[in-house]
ROPA-380128 format. One line per 3 residues: number of its first residue (from 1); for each residue x, y, z of N, C-alpha, C, O. Coordinates in steps of 0.05 Angstrom, whole numbers, always signed. Layout:
! residues N
NUM = X:Y:Z:X:Y:Z:X:Y:Z:X:Y:Z | ...
***
This chain:
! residues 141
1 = -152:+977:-721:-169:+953:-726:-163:+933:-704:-141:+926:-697 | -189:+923:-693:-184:+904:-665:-184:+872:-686:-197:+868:-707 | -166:+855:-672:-168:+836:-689:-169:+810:-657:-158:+811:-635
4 = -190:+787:-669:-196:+775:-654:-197:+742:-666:-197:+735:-689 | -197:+726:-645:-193:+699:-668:-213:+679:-645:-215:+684:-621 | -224:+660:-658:-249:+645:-636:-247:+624:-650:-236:+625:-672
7 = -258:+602:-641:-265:+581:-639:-286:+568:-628:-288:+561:-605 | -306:+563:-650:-338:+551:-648:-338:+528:-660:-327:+523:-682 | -348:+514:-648:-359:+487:-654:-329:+479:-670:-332:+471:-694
10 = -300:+479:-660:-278:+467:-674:-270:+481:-694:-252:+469:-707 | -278:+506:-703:-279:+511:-735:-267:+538:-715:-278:+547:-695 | -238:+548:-728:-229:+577:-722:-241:+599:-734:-254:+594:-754
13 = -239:+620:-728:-243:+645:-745:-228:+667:-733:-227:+674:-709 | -214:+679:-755:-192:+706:-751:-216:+734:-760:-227:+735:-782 | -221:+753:-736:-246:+771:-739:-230:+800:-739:-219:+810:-720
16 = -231:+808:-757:-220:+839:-745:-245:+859:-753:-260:+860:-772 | -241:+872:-731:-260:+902:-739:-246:+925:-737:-228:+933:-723 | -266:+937:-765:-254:+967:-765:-263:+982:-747:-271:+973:-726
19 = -264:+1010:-752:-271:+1034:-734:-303:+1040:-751:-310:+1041:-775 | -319:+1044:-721:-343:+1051:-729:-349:+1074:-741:-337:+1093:-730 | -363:+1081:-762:-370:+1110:-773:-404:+1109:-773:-420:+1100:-788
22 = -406:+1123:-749:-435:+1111:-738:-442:+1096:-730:-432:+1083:-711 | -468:+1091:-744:-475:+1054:-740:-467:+1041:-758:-480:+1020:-759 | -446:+1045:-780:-435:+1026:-799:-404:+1023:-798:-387:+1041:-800
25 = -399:+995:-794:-369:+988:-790:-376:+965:-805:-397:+954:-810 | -339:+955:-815:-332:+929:-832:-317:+913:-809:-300:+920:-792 | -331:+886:-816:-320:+865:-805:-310:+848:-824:-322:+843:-845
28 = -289:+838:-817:-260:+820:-839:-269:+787:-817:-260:+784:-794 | -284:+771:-830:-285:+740:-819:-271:+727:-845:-278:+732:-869 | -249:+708:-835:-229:+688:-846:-222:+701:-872:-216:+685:-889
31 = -220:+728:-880:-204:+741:-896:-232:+750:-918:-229:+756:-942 | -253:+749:-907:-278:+766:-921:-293:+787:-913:-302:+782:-891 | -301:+809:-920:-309:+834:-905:-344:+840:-911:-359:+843:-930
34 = -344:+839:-897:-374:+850:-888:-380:+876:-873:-365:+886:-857 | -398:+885:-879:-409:+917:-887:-429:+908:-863:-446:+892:-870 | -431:+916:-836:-451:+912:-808:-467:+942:-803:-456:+961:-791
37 = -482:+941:-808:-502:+968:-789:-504:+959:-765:-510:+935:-762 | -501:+973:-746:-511:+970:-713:-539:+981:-711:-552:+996:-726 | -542:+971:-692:-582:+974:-690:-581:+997:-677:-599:+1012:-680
40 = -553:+1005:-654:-547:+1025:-639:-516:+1025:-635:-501:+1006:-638 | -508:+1054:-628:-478:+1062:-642:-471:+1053:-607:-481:+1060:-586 | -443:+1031:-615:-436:+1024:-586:-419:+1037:-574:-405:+1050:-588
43 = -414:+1039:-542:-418:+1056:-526:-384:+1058:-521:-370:+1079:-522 | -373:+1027:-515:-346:+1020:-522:-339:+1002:-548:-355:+992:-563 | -308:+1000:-550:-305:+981:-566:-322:+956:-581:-331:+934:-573
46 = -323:+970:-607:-357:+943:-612:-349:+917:-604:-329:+904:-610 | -373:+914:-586:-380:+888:-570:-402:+877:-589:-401:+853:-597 | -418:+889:-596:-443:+874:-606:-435:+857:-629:-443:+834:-630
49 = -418:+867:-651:-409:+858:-673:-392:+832:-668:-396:+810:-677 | -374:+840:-653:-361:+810:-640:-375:+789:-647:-371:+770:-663 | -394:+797:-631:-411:+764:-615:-421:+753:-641:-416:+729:-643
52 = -434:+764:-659:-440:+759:-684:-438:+751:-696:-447:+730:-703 | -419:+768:-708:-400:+769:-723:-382:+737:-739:-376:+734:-763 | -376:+719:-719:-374:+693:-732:-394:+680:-736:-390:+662:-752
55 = -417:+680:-727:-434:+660:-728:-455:+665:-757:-470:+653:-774 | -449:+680:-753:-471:+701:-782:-458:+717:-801:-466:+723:-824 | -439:+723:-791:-413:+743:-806:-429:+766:-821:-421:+781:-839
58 = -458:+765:-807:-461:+807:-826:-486:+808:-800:-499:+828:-804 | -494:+793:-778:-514:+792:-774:-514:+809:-743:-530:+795:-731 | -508:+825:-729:-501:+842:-707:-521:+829:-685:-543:+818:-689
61 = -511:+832:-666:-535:+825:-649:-535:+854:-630:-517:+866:-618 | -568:+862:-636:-580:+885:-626:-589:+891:-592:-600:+875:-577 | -583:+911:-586:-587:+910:-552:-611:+930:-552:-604:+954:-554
64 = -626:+928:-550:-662:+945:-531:-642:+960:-511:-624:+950:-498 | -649:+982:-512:-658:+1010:-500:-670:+998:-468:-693:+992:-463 | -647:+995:-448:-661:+983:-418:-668:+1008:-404:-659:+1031:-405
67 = -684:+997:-391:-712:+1012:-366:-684:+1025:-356:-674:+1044:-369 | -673:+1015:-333:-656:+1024:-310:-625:+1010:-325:-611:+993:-314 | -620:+1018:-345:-595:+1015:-352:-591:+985:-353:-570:+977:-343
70 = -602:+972:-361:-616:+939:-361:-607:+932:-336:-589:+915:-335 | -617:+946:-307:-602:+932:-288:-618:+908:-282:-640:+902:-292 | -603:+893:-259:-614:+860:-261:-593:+836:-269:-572:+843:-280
73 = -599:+805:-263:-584:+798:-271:-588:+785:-310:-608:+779:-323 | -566:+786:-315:-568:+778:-354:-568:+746:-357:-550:+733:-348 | -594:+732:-374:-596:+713:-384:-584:+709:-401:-590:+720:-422
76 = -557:+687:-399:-543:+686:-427:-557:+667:-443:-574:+652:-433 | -550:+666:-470:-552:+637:-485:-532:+618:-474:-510:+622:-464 | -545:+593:-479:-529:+567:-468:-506:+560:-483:-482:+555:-481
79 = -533:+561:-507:-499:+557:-539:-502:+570:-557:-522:+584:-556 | -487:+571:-577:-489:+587:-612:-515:+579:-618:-523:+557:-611 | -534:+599:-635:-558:+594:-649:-559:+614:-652:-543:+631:-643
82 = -592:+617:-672:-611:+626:-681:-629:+633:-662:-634:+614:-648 | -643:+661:-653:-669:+665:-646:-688:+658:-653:-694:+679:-665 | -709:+642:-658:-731:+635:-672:-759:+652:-652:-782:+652:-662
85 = -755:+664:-628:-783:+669:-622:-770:+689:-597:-751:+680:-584 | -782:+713:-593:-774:+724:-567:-800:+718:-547:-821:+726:-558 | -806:+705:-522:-831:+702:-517:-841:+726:-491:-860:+725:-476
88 = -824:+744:-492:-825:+767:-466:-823:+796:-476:-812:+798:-499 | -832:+819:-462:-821:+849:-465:-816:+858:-450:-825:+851:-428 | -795:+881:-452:-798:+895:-429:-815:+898:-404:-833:+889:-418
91 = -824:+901:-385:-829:+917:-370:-844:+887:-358:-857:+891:-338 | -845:+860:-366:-861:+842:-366:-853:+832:-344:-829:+831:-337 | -880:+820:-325:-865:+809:-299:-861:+770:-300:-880:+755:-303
94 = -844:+763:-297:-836:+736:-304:-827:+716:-274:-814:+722:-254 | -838:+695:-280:-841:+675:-254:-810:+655:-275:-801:+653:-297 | -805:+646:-248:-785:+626:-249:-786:+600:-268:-804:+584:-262
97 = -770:+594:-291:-769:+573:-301:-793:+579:-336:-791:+567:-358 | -814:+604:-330:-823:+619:-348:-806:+620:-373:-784:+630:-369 | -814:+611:-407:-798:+617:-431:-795:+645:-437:-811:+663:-441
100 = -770:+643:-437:-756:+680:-445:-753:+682:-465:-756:+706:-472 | -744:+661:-490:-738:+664:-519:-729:+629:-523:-724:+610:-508 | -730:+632:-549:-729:+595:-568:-709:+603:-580:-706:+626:-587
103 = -691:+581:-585:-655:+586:-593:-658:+564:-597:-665:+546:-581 | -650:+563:-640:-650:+536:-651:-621:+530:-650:-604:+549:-650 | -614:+508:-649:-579:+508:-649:-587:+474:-650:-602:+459:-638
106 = -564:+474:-677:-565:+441:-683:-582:+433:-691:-580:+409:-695 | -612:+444:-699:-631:+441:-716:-657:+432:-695:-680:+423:-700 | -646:+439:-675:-663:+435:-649:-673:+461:-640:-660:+482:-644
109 = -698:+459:-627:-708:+491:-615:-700:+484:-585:-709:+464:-575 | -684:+501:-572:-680:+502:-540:-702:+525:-533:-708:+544:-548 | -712:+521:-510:-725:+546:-496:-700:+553:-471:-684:+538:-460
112 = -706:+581:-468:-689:+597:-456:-706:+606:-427:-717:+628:-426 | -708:+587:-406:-715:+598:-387:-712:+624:-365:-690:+634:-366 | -728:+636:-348:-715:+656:-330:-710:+639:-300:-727:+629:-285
115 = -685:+639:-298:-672:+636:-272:-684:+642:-251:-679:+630:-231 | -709:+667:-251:-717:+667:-217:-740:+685:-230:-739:+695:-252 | -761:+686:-211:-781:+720:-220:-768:+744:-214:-750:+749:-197
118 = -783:+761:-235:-782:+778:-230:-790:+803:-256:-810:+799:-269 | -776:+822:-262:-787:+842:-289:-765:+840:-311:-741:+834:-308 | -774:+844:-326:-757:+841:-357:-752:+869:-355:-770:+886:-354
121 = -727:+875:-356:-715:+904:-366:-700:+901:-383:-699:+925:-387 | -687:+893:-398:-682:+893:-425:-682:+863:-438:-682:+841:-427 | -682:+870:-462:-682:+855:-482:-658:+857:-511:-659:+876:-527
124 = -636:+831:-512:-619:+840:-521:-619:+826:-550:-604:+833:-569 | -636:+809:-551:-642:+802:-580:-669:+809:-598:-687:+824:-590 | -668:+794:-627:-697:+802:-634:-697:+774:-653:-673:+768:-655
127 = -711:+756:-665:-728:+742:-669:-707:+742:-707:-713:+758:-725 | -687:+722:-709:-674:+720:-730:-645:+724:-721:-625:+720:-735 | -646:+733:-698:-613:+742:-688:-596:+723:-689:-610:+703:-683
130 = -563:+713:-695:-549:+690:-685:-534:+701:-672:-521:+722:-675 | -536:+681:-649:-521:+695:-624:-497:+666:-606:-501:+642:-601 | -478:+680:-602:-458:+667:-585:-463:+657:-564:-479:+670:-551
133 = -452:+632:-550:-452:+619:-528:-455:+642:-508:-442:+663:-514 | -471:+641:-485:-453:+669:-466:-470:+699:-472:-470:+715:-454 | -480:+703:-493:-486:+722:-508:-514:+728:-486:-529:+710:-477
136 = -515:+753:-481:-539:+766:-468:-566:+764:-476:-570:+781:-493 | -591:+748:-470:-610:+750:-482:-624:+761:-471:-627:+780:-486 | -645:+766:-446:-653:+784:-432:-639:+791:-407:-620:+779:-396
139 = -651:+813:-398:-640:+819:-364:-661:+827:-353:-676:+845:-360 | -665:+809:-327:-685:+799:-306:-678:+829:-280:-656:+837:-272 | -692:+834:-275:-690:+849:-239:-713:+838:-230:-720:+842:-207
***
């Protein structure tokens, strides 16, 4: 069991995860366990559950199936939130400063711009997700 400890918005949390059996593993936030399906069985050490995992404590954040191995560079989130809207897909070609997805955080909607043009090859959230500072939301080539 990997055990991990974070700090969001001032407030700690002690995270351990178990071992995946499939796409179903238990996550232990501040001494409560939660039962996580993965949307897809991860490749290393679950990463996806991590990121989640405190902010939502059952809520995974899902990674899309990328074109070229999502190559390109990755749009993170700025801060902790909610997805409220993905506004792009795959294969979509995207101009600079263009909305990539809406991230409520603090009861505010942020839009999630793209850094430069170019094509959407993956997509790492979906529309209800809570996702971590840092956290991957699309990837641009």
């Amino acid at each position: 069991m990997k055990e991990y400890k974070f700090k969001i918005n001032g407030k700690e949390y002690a995270v351990a995860i178990g071992q995946a059996e499939g796409k179903n593993l238990t996550v232990n936030v501040n001494g409560s366990d939660y039962q996580v399906e993965l949307e897809n069985a991860p490749v290393a050490a679950p990463a996806a559950p991590v990121a989640a995992a405190p902010a939502a404590a059952a809520a995974p954040a899902p990674a899309a199936a990328a074109a070229p191995a999502g190559a390109g560079e990755k749009v993170n989130s700025p801060l902790p939130g909610v997805i409220v809207e993905v506004c792009v897909k795959e294969g979509q070609a995207v101009k600079a400063g263009q909305k990539l997805a809406v991230l409520e955080a603090m009861k505010m909607e942020n839009e999630i711009p793209a850094p430069k043009d170019g094509t959407v090859t993956a997509i790492h959230v979906s529309k209800g997700d809570s996702i971590l500072e840092g956290a991957p939301v699309v990837t641009i080539a």
